[in-house]
C-alpha positions in Angstrom: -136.1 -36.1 169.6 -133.4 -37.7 167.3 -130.3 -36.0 167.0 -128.6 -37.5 163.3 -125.6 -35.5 163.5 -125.0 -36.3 167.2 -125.7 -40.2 166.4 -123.5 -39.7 163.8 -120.4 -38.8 166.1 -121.4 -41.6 168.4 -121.2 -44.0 165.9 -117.2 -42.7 165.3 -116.3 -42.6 169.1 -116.6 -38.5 169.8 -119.8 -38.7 171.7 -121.1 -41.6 173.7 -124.8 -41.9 174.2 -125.9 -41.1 177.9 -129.2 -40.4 179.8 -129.7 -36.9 180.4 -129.2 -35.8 183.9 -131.5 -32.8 184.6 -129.7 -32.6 188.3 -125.8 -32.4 186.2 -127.2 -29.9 183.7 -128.7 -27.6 186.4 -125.0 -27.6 188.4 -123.3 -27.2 185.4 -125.9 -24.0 184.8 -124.6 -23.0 188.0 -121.4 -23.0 188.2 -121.0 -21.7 184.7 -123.1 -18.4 185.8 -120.7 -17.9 188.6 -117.4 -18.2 186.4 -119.5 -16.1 184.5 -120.5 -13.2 187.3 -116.5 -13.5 188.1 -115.1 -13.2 184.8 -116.9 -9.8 184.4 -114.7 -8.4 187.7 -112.6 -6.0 186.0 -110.5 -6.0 188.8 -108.8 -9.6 188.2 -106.0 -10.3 185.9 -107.6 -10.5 182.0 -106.1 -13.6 181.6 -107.8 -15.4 185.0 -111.3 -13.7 183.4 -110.1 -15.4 180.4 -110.0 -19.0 182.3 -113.2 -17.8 183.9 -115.3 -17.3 181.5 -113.8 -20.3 178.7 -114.6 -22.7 182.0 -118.0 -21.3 181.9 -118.5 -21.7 178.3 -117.2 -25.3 178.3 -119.7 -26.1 181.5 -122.4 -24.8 179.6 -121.7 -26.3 176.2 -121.3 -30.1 178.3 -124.8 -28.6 179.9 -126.5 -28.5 176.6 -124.5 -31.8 175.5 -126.1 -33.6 178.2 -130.0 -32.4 178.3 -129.5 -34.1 174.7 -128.4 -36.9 176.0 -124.6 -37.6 175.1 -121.2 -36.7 176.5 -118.0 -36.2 175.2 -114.4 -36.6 176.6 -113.2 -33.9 174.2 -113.8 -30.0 174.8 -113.2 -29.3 171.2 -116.2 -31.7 170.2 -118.6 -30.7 172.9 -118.8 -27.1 171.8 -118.6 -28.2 168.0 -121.6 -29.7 169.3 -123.4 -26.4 169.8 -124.7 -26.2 166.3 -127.1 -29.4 166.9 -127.9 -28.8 170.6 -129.0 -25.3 171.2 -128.5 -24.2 167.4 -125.7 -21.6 167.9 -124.9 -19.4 165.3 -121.4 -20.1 163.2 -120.4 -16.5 164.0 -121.3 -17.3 167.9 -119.2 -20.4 167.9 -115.8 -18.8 165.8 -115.6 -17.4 169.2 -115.6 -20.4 171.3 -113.1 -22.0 168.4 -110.7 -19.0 169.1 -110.9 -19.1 172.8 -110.2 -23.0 172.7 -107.3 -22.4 170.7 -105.9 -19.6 172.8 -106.4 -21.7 175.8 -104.4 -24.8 174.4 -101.7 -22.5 173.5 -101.5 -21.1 177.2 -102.1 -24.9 179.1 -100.0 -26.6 176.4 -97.5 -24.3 175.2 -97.3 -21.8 178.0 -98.6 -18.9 175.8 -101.4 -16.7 177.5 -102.3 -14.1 175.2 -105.3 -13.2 175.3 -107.0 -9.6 174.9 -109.8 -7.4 176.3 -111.7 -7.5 173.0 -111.7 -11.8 173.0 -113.3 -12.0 176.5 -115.8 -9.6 176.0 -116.9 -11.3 173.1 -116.4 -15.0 175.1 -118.4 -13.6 178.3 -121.2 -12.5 175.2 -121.5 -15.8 173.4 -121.3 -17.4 177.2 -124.4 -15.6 178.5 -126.5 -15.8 175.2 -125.2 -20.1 175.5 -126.3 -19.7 179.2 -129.4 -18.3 178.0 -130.3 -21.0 175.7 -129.5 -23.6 178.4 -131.8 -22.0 181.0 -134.4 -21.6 178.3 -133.8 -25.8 177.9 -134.3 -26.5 181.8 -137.5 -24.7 182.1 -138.9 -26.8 179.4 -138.8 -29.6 181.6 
């Protein structure tokens, strides 16, 4: 299936075309659920179940990225990329936008403020992703 947008930012250098690996997307899956199971222990620091569950979101963005057949060297674009691969909602992906942001400020700047009510809603937009991307493997 053609993918214009995602051609698109090939042809300007943000994605580069690659062969979808079933085996990578089903690790990434993995790992992203267990980030995932973690970052809902209410016993760790809110800002490690903040790094938890952005890592999971970003392994299950690249998951999607890559049963479509392209990667990207750029976290930003691969979950920009959400839209065309899995269709996620605009509302669903403000989320990830404000997570990536807060997590630049904290590994660039040294700024980790992050609160309850943002990794909720980052562990809710990570499962319902999640969900999509399982739904995606069992169609093969």
């Amino acid at each position: 299936m053609a993918h214009p947008q995602l051609d698109n930012l090939v042809r300007i250098g943000q994605l580069k075309a690659e062969p979808p690996s079933e085996t990578e997307c089903r690790g990434l899956l993995h790992s992203a659920l267990r980030r995932l199971e973690d970052a809902e222990r209410n016993e760790l620091s809110l800002e490690s179940r903040f790094d938890l569950a952005y890592n999971a979101a970003h392994a299950l963005a690249l998951a999607a990225l890559r049963f479509r057949g392209y990667r990207s060297e750029h976290r930003y674009v691969v979950f920009q990329c959400l839209q065309h691969t899995i269709d996620l909602p605009h509302a669903q992906w403000r989320v990830l936008d404000q997570a990536h942001r807060k997590r630049n400020l904290a590994e660039y700047e040294g700024d980790m403020e992050v609160d309850e009510q943002l990794v909720r809603a980052l562990l809710r937009v990570a499962r319902d992703v999640a969900n999509h991307v399982g739904m995606l493997l069992k169609s093969v």
